[in-house]
C-alpha positions, 0 to 999 in steps of 0.5 A: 938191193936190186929186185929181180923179176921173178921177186917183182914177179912173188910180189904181185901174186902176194899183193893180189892174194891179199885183195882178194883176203878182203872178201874172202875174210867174209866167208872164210876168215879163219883161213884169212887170219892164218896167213897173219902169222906170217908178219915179215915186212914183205908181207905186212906190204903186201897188205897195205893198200887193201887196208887203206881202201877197207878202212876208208870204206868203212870210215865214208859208211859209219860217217854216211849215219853220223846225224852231221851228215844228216844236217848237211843239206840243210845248207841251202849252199850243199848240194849232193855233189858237195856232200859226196865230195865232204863224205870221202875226205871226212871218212878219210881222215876218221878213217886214219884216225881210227885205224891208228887208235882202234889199232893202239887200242887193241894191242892194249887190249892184247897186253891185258891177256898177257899178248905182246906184239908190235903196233902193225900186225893188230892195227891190220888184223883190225882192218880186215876184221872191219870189211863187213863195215866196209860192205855195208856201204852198200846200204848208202845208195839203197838209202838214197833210193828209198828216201832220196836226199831226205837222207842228208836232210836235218830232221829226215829219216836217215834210213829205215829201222830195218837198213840201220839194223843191218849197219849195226849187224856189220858193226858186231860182225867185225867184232866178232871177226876181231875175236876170231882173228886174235884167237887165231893168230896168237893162239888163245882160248875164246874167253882170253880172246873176247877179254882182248878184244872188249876195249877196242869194241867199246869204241865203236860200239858207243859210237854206233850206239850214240849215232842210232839212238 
C-alpha cells in the first residue's frame, strides 16, 4: 500500500506529539494517558522510539546506583570513558529486559482485576509512567560534581542521602503515574487500579531498595 504525503505528513505530527507526551506526562499525565485509548497500530508506532529512549534513560539511572557500577574503578584498567561506554550498553540491555517483563508483569497484574488487554499497550503505559526514572538521570552528573569518580570507586560514597532520596522519589513516582494511568485508560476505581499495579511495583521497588541500603 503506497503512503501519500499527506499520510507521511499525519504521521510525523503523530510521532512529535508523543515525544513531546514524554514530558509532558510530568506535568500533565492524565491527558497523556487519555491519548491510550487510541491503540491502533499507527498510533502504538508512533510511540516507539520515544519509549526506547525513555527506557534506556531510565535503565543507564538505576544501573548508575547499582553498587557494580560503584566497584568499576577499582579496576586499575577502567577508566571514566570505559565506565560510560559499560553504563549505556548495561542500561540498554536491563533496560530491554525490564521493559518486556515489567510489561508482562503488569498485564498479570491487570488480569487479577479482571482487565484483559494485549502485551502492547501495558509495556507502553509502563514506559511513559517511567519518564521520571528517566529524569532522574540528571542526578548523575550532580553526583559526579559533588564526589568526582569516587562515585565508581568500590567503597565510595555513591551520592549523598539527599540526592538518593531524590532517585527513590522518582522510583514512586512512576508508580504512582503507573496507577494513574491504569485507572485512566481501563477506566477503574483507585483501589482496583493500586491492586493492578502492586505486582509490577514490587520489582523495582525491591531492587531499589536492595541498591540503597
Amino acid at each position: 500500500m503506497s503512503v501519500t504525503p499527506a499520510t507521511l505528513t499525519t504521521l510525523r505530527v503523530v510521532e512529535r506529539a508523543w515525544w513531546e507526551n514524554v514530558l509532558r506526562v510530568l506535568a500533565r499525565p492524565r491527558e497523556v494517558f487519555a491519548g491510550f485509548h487510541d491503540d491502533t497500530d499507527e498510533r502504538a508506532d508512533a510511540r516507539v522510539e520515544p519509549i526506547n529512549a525513555v527506557v534506556a534513560l531510565a535503565a543507564i539511572s538505576a544501573v548508575s546506583w547499582s553498587p557494580e557500577t560503584g566497584r568499576l574503578m577499582s579496576d586499575p584498567e577502567i577508566d571514566g570513558l570505559l565506565v560510560s561506554v559499560l553504563l549505556v550498553l548495561s542500561g540498554a540491555l536491563y533496560g530491554l529486559v525490564g521493559y518486556f517483563v515489567l510489561g508482562w508483569l503488569t498485564k498479570v497484574g491487570l488480569a487479577t482485576v479482571a482487565v484483559r488487554d494485549g502485551r502492547r499497550r501495558p509495556r507502553q503505559l509502563l514506559a511513559y509512567a517511567a519518564a521520571p526514572v528517566a529524569l532522574s538521570l540528571v542526578l548523575l552528573p550532580v553526583r559526579l560534581a559533588l564526589y568526582g569518580g569516587d562515585v565508581f570507586e568500590r567503597g565510595a560514597e555513591r551520592g549523598s542521602e539527599v540526592l538518593a532520596v531524590l532517585f527513590l522519589a522518582t522510583v514512586a513516582w512512576a508508580i504512582g503515574l503507573l496507577v494513574l494511568a491504569v485507572h485512566v485508560v481501563y477506566d477503574l476505581d483507585w483501589s482496583r487500579a493500586i491492586a493492578a499495579v502492586l505486582l509490577p511495583a514490587f520489582v523495582p521497588a525491591v531492587a531499589v531498595a536492595a541498591v540503597l541500603t
